[in-house]
C-alpha positions as semicolon CSV with decimal commas, in nm:
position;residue;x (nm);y (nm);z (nm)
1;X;0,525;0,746;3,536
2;X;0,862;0,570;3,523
3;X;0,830;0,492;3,182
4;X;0,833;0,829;3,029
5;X;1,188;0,893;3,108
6;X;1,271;0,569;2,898
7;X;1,556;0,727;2,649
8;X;1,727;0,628;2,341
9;X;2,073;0,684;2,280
10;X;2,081;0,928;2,046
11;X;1,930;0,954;1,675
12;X;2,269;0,743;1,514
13;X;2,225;0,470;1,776
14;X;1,869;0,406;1,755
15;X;1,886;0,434;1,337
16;X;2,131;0,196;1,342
17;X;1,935;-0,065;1,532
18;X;1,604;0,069;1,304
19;X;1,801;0,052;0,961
20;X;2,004;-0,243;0,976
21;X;1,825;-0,549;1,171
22;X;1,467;-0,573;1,093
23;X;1,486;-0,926;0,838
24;X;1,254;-1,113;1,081
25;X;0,988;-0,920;0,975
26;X;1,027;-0,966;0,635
27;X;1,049;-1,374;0,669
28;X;0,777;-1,371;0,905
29;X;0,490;-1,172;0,644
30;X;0,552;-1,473;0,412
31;X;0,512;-1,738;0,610
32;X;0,113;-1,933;0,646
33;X;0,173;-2,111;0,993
34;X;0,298;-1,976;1,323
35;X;0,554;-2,242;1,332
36;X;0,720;-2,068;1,059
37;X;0,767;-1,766;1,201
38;X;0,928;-1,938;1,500
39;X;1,139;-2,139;1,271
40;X;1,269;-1,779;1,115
41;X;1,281;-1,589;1,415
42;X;1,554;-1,899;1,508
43;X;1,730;-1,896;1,183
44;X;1,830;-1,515;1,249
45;X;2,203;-1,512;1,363
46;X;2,461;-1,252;1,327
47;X;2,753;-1,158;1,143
48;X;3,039;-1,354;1,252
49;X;3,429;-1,350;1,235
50;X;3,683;-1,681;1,220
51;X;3,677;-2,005;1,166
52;X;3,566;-2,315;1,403
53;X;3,310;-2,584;1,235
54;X;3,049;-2,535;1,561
55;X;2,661;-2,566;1,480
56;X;2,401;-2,445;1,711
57;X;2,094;-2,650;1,629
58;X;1,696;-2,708;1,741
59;X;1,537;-2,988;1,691
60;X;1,160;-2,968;1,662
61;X;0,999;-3,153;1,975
62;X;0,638;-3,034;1,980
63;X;0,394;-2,735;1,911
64;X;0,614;-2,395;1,908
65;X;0,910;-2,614;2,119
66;X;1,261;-2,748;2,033
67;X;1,580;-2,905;2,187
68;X;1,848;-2,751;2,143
69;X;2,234;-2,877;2,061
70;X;2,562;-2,762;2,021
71;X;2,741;-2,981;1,722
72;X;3,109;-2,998;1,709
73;X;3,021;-2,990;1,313
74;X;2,772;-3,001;1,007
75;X;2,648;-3,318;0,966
76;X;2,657;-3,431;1,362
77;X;2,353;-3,641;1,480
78;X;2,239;-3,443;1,730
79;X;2,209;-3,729;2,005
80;X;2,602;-3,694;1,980
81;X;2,617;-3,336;2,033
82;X;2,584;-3,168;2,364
83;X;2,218;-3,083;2,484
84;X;2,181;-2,708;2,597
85;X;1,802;-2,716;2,620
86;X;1,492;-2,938;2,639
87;X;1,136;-2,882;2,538
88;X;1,270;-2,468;2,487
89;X;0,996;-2,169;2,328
90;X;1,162;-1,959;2,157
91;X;1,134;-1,577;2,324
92;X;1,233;-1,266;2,174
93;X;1,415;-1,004;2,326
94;X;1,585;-0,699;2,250
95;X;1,960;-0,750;2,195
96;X;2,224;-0,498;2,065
97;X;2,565;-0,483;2,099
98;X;2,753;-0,182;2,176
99;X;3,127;-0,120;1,981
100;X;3,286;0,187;1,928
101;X;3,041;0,379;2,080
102;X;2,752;0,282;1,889
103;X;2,474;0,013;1,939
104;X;2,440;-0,238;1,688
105;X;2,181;-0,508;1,602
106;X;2,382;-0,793;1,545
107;X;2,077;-1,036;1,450
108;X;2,039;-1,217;1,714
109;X;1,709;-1,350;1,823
110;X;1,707;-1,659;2,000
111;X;2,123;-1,708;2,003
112;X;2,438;-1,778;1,851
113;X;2,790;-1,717;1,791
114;X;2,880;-1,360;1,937
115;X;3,081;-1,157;1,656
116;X;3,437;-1,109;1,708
117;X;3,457;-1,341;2,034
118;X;3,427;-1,732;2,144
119;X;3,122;-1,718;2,348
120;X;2,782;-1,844;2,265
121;X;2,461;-1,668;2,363
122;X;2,121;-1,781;2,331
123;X;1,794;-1,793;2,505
124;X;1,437;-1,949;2,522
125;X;1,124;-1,933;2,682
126;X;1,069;-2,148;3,012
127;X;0,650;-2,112;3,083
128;X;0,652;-1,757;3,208
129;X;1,018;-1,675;3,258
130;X;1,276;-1,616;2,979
131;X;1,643;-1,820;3,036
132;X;1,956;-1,671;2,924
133;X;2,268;-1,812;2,852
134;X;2,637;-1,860;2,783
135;X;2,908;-2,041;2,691
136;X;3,266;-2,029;2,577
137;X;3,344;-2,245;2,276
138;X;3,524;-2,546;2,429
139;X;3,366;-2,490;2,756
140;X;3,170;-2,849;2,901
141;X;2,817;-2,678;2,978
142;X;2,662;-2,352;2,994
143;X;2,635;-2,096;3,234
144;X;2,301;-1,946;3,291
145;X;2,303;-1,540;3,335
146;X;2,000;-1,493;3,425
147;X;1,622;-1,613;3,458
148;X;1,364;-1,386;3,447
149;X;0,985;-1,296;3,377
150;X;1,092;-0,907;3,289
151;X;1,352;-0,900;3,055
152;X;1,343;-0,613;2,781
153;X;1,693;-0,648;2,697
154;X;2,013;-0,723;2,647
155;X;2,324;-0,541;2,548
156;X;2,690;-0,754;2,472
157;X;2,933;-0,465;2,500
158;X;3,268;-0,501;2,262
159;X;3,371;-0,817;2,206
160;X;3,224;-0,995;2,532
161;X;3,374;-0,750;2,785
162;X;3,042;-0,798;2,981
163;X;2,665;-0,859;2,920
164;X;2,435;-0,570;3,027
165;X;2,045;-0,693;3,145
166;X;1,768;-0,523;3,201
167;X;1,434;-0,623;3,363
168;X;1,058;-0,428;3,414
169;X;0,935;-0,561;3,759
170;X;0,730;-0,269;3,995
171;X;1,008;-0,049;3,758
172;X;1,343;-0,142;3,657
173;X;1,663;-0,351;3,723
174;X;1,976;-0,351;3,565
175;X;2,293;-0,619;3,586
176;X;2,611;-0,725;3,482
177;X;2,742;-1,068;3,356
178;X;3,052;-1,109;3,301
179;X;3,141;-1,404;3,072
180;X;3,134;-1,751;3,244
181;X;2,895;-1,569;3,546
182;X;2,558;-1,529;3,661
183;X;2,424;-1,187;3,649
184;X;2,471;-0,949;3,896
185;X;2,190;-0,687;3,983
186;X;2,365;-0,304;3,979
187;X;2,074;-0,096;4,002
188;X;1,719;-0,078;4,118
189;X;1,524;0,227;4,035
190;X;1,205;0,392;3,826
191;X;1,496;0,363;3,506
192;X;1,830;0,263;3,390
193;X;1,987;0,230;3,046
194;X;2,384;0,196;2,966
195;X;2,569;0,500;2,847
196;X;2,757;0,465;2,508
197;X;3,093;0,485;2,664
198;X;2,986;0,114;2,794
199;X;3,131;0,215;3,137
200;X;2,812;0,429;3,295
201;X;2,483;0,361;3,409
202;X;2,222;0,589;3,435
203;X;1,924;0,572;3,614
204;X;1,690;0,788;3,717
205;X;1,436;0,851;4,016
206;X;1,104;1,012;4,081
207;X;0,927;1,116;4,407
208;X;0,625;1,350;4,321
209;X;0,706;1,575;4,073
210;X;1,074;1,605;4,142
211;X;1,343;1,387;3,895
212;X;1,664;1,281;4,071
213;X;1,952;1,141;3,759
214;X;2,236;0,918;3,876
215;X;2,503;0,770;3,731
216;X;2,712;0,427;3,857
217;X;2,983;0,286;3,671
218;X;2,941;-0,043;3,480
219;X;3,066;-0,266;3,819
220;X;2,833;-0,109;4,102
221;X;3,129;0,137;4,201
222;X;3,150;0,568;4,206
223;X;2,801;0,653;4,225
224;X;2,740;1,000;4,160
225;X;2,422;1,234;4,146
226;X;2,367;1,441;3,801
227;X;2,040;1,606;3,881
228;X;1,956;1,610;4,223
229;X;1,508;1,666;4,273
230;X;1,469;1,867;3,982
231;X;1,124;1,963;3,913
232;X;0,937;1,938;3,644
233;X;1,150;1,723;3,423
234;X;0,949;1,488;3,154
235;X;1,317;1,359;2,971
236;X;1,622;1,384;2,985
237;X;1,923;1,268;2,701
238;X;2,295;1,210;2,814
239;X;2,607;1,267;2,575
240;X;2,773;0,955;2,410
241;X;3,057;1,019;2,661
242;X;2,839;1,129;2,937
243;X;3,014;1,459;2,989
244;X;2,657;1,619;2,929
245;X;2,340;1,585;3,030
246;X;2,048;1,755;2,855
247;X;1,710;1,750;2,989
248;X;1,318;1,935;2,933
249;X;1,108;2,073;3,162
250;X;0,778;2,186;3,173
251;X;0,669;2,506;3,418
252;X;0,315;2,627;3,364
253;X;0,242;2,421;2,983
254;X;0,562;2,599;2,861
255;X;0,905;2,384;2,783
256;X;1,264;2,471;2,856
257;X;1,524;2,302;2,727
258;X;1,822;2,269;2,975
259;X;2,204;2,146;2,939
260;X;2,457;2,034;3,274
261;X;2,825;2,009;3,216
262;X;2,862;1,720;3,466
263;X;3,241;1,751;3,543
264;X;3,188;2,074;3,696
265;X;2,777;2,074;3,769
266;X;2,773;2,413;3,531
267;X;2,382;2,429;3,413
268;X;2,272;2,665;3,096
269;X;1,928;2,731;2,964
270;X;1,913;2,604;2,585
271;X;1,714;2,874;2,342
272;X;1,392;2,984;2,499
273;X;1,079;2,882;2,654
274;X;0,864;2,738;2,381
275;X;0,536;2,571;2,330
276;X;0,637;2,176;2,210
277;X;0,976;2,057;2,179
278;X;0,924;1,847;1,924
279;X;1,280;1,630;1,930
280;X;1,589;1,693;2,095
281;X;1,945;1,512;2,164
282;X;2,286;1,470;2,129
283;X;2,490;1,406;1,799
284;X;2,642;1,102;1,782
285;X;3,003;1,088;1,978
286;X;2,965;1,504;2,071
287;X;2,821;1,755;2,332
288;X;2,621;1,929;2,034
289;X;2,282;1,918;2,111
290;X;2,013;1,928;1,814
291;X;1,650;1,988;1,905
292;X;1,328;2,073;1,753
293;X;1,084;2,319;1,850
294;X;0,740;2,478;1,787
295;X;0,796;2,814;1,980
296;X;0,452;2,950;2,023
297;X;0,098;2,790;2,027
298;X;-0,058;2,822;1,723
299;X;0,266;2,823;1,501
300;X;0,232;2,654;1,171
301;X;0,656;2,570;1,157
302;X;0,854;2,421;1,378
303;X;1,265;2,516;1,363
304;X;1,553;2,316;1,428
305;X;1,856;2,453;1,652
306;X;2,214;2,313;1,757
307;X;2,395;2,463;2,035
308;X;2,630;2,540;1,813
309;X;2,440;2,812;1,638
310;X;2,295;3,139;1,711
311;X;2,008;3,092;1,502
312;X;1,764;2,813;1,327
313;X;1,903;2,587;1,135
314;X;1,599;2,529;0,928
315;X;1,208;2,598;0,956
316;X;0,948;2,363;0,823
317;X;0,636;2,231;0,895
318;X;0,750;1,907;0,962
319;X;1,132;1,833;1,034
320;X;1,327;1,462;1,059
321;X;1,719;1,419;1,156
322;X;1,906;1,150;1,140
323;X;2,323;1,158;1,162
324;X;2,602;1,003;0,989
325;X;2,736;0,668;1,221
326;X;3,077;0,917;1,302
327;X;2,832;1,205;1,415
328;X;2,997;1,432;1,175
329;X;2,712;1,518;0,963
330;X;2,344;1,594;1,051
331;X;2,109;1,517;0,785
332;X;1,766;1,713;0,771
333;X;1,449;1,656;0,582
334;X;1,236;1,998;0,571
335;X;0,861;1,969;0,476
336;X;0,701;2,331;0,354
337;X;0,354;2,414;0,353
338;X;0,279;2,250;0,018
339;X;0,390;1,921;0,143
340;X;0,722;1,941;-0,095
341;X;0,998;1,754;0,107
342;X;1,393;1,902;0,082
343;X;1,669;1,716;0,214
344;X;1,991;1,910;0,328
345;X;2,312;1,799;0,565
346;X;2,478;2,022;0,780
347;X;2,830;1,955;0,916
348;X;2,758;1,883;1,323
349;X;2,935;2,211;1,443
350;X;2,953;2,392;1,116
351;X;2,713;2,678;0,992
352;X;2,703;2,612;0,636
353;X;2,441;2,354;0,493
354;X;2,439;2,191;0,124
355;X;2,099;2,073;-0,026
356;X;2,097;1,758;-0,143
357;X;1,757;1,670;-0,304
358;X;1,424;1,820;-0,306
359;X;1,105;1,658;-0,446
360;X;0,689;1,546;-0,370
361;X;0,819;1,275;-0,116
362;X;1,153;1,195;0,022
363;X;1,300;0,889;0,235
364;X;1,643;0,865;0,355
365;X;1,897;0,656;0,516
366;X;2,263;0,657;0,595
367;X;2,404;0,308;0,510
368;X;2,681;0,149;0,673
369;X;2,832;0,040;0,310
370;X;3,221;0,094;0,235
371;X;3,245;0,370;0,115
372;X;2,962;0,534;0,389
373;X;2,713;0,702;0,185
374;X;2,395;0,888;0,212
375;X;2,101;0,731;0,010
376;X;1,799;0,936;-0,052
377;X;1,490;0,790;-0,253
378;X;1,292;1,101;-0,412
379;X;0,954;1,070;-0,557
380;X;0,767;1,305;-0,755
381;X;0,380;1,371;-0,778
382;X;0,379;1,155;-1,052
383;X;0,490;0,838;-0,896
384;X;0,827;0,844;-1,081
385;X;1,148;0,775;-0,838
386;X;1,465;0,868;-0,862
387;X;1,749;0,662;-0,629
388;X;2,032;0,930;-0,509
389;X;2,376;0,813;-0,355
390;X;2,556;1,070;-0,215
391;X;2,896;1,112;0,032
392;X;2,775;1,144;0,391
393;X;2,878;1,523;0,384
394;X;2,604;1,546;0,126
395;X;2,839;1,626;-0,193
396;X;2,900;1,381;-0,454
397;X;2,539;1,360;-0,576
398;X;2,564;1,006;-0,781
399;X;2,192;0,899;-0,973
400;X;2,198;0,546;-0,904
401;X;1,838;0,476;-1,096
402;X;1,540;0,692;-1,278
403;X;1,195;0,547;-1,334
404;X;0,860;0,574;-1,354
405;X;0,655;0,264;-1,384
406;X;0,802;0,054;-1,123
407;X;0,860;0,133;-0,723
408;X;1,110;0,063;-0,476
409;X;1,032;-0,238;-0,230
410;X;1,354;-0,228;0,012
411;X;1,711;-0,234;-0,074
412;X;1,962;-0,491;0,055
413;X;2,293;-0,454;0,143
414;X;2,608;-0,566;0,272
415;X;2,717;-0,353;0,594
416;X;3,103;-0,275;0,459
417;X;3,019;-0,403;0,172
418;X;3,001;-0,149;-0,217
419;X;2,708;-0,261;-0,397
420;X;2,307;-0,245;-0,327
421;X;2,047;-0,475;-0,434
422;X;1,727;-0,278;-0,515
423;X;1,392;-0,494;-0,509
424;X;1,158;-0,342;-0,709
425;X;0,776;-0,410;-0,819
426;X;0,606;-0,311;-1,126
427;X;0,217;-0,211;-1,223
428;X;0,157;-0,567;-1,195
429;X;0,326;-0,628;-0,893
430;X;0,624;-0,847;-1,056
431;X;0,937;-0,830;-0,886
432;X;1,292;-0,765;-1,029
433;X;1,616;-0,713;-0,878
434;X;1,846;-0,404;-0,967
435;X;2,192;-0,407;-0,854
436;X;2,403;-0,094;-0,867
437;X;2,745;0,004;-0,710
438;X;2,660;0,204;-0,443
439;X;2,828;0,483;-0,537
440;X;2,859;0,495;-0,905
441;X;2,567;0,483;-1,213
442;X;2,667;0,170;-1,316
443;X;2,354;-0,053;-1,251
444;X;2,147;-0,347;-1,415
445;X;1,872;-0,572;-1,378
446;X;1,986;-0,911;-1,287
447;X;1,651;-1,114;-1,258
448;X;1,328;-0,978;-1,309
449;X;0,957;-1,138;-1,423
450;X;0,896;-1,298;-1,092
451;X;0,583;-1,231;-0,853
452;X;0,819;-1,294;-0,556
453;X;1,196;-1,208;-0,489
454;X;1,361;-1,290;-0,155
455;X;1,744;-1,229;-0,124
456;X;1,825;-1,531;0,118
457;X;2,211;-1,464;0,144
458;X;2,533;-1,339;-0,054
459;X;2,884;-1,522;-0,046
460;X;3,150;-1,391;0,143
461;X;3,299;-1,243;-0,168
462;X;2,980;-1,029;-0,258
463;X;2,965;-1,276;-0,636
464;X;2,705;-1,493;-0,555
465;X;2,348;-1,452;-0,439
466;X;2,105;-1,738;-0,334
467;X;1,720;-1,625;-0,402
468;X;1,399;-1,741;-0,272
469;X;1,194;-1,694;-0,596
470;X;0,791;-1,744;-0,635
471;X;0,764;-1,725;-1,027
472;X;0,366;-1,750;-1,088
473;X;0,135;-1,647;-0,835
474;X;0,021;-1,946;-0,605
475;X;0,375;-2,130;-0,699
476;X;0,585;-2,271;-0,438
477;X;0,898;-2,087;-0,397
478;X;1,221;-2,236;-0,563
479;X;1,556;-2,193;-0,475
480;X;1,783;-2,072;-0,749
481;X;2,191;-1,905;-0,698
482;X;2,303;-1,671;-0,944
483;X;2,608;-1,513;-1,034
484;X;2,620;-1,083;-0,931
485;X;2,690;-1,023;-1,280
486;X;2,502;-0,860;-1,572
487;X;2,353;-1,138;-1,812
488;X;2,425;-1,358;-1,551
489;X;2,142;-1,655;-1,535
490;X;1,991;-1,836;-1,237
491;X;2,075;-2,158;-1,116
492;X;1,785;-2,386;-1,030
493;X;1,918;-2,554;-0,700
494;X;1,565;-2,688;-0,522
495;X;1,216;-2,699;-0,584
496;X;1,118;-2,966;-0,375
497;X;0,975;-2,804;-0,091
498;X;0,671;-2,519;0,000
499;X;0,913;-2,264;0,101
500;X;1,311;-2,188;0,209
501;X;1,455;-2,003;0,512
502;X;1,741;-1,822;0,552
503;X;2,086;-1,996;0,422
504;X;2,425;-1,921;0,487
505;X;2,704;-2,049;0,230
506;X;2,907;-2,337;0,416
507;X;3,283;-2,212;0,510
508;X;3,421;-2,322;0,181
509;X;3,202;-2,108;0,025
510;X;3,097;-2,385;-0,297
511;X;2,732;-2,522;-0,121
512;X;2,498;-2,326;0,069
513;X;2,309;-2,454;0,382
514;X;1,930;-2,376;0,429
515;X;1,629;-2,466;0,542
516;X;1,317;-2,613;0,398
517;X;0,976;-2,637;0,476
518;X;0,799;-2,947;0,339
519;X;0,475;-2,925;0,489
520;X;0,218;-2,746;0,702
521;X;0,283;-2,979;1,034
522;X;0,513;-2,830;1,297
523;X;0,802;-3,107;1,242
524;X;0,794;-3,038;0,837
525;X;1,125;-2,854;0,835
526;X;1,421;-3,019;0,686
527;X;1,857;-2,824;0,684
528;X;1,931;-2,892;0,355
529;X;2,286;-2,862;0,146
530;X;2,365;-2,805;-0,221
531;X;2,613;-2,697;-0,416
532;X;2,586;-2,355;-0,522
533;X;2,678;-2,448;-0,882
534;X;2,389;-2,681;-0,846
535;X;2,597;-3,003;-1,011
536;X;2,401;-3,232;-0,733
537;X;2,105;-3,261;-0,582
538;X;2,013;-3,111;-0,244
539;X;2,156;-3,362;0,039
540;X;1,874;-3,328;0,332
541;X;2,134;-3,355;0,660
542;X;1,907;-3,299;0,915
543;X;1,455;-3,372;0,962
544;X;1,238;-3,219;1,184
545;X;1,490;-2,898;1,276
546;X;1,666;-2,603;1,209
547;X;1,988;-2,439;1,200
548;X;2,018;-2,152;1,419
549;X;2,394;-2,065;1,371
550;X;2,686;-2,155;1,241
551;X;3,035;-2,055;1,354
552;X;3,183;-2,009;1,041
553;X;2,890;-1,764;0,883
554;X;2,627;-1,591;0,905
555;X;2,267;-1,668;0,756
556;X;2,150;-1,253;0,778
557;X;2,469;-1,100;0,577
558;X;2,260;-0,838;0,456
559;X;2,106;-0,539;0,579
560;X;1,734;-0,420;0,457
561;X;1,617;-0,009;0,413
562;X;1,274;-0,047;0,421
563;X;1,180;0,207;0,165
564;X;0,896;0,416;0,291
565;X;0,778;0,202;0,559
């Protein structure tokens, strides 16, 4: 029963970790052997900031299992570096990090280089139990956090301030690590999740039918009681700055929706009692509460209500929200009885709503690019597509591409970064890349022809891509560079190999490190460098491994919008 009280933080927070770090996936569909897909799921590191020449590193020792190194720099044997971990499975977990009050998938799947700090986190599988741990850059030796055969996740909040840990054993436990320590367990109970203010706990308890919600600050201390045996409650949602607690309850197959100002314990009924609440929660960084509703059995519509507003927002047979990453804006897609999809944002607070795009079929996303903008992808019953761009307020409406023999695959880009790289497939399933300003209809086709197009990495200056490519079906892949400019050609850098993993340019930004896979045996992977010009041939610097970060890059610079998936 604990498990239905398990909560997300809020529609930007969760779309955030949905929108922007899914690659894996990608790598993994391509890939013939299992080994591959652990080979990928190590290659995925995050974004990093500042310099140092530090390479974490996993040398292949046996079916699914690696040692793995920390090298003082590229090129290293890796008898000379330092040994973190022998005969190590790699073990996926959930990790986020949390900065400026918003989770973030920073990549990271089996370790490396935390963004913005010194430490280094990573992980592996030890038989049943999963091994965490850490370790300043300079420091002799790690530190292990924790060990455990229930971890579901693992939250670095700011840069480093603390780790947050949580475990599933007879229910849940939560800790703390601070950096250089062991865990330390802070709460035992049926749930517990960090706030977004990275300073509160909240768990919550259940005896019978009766829900008791608690709060403890990050450190064990000031433990105070929110909802104290309440009856009836199936979820609950707490505000971004945990001033407000929302929660539904059922009495009789009827819901209520429910809001408590916790500084002073003040408790209001939200709208009526209704037949399905549908979706409910907090905007991002506010106390306005959005929710969804189907108010009698039997109703075709469901509407959508703030507590800001006297009346429904919208009404719809089917009804999806989603919020700008400041919480200012609350975008809506409306589906009508035909199955005709309209797409509108409403300032959070504000009464007045602008409609953005209507058509057959609509997706959506709001992309972390610079500047912020709302991307809509609108297809009519005809198949044709038309890419939107607009500013997250929902003004500004920008075509970005029109057409109507080719569709939309996913779209890369670069988070803070002004330009989006469409992959798109024709009637033949050939690939081509579109890149377009993200804000502006200024677009082109840079490569296109190809049965396969995988966008490995981008330099740090946004002017040079390095593609995967399959050009006839049943080809190996090749790995060509190319300039982000129209007319531009490709550069043939390496074709010696059955497939490439993820690369990352190296920190002076004129070769590009990768990986290779030369075979179907476990130990066929080679880390390969070339320059990106390709004057030489590829230099193979390391057999039988893989890089899994690097301090001076990162080998996932790009975010993915899965279109329609």
């Amino acid at each position: 029963m604990a498990e239905q009280f398990e909560v997300t933080q809020g529609a930007a927070g969760s779309g955030q970790a949905k929108k922007i770090g899914i690659v894996c996936g990608v790598i993994a569909a391509v890939m013939v052997v299992l080994v591959i897909c652990i080979a990928v799921a190590i290659l995925v590191v995050p974004r990093l900031i500042g310099g140092g020449s530090q390479v974490l590193f996993a040398e292949v020792t046996g079916d699914s299992e690696f040692d793995f190194y920390l090298l003082n720099k590229l090129g290293q044997e890796a008898e000379d570096g330092l040994l973190l971990a022998e005969d190590a499975s790699p073990d996926q977990i959930d990790v986020q990090q949390l900065l400026d009050g918003q989770y973030q998938s920073p990549g990271l799947l089996v370790g490396g280089f935390v963004p913005g700090t010194s430490q280094l986190l990573y992980w592996y599988g030890d038989g049943d139990e999963t091994v965490v741990l850490q370790m300043g850059v300079g420091d002799r030796e790690p530190v292990e956090v924790i060990e455990s055969d229930g971890l579901s996740q693992v939250i670095i909040v700011g840069n480093y301030e603390y780790l947050f840990l949580r475990e599933w054993q007879d229910g849940a436990r939560c800790y703390v690590a601070r950096p250089g320590e062991e865990a330390e367990r802070v709460v035992k109970a049926d749930t517990c999740l960090l706030a977004m203010d990275g300073r509160t706990i909240y768990f919550g308890e259940r005896d019978d039918d009766e829900m008791t919600l608690s709060f403890i600050d990050w450190n064990g201390e000031n433990e105070r009681v929110v909802l104290d045996g309440v009856e009836g409650v199936t979820s609950y949602r707490v505000s971004d700055d945990v001033s407000h607690v929302a929660y539904e309850q059922v009495d009789d197959g009827t819901y209520q929706l429910y809001m408590v100002d916790v500084g002073d314990d003040e408790e209001q009924d939200i709208g009526d009692e209704v037949d399905e609440i549908d979706q409910y929660g907090f905007a991002p960084g506010s106390d306005v509460l959005y929710y969804v509703v189907r108010e009698d059995y039997g109703d075709d519509e469901m509407q959508l209500f703030t507590s800001e507003s006297d009346r429904a927002v919208a009404e719809g047979m089917y009804i999806d929200v989603d919020f700008s990453a400041d919480g200012r804006y609350m975008a809506y897609k409306v589906t009508d009885e035909d199955g005709d999809e309209t797409l509108y944002v409403l300032p959070v607070g504000g009464e007045d709503e602008v409609e953005v795009v209507d058509g057959y079929s609509i997706d959506y996303v709001y992309a972390p690019t610079s500047p912020a903008r709302l991307l809509a992808l609108v297809t009519d019953d005809d198949g044709e597509f038309t890419l939107y761009s607009a500013s997250p307020d929902g003004e500004d409406l920008v075509t970005l591409m029109n057409e109507d023999d080719l569709s939309i695959d996913l779209v890369y880009y670069a988070v803070d970064g002004d330009t989006l790289f469409v992959r798109l497939e024709d009637e033949d399933g050939e690939d081509a890349l579109f890149v377009t300003p993200v804000d502006r209809d200024a677009g082109y086709t840079l490569i296109d022809g190809q049965t396969w197009i995988n966008v490995m990495t981008v330099s740090p200056n946004g002017r040079q891509l390095v593609l995967g490519v399959e050009e006839d079906y049943g080809d190996d892949t090749v790995l060509y560079s190319i300039d982000v400019e129209e007319g531009a050609d490709p550069v043939e850098l390496d074709d010696d190999a059955e497939d490439y993993d993820l690369a990352v340019f190296t920190a002076d930004g004129r070769s590009v490190l990768y990986g290779a896979r030369t075979g179907d045996d476990d130990d066929d992977l080679e880390v390969r460098q070339v320059p990106v010009d390709g004057s030489e041939d590829p230099e193979t610097l390391y057999e039988e491994g893989v890089i899994v970060a690097v301090r001076w890059g990162s080998m996932v610079p790009l975010a993915t919008w899965y279109v329609g998936w």
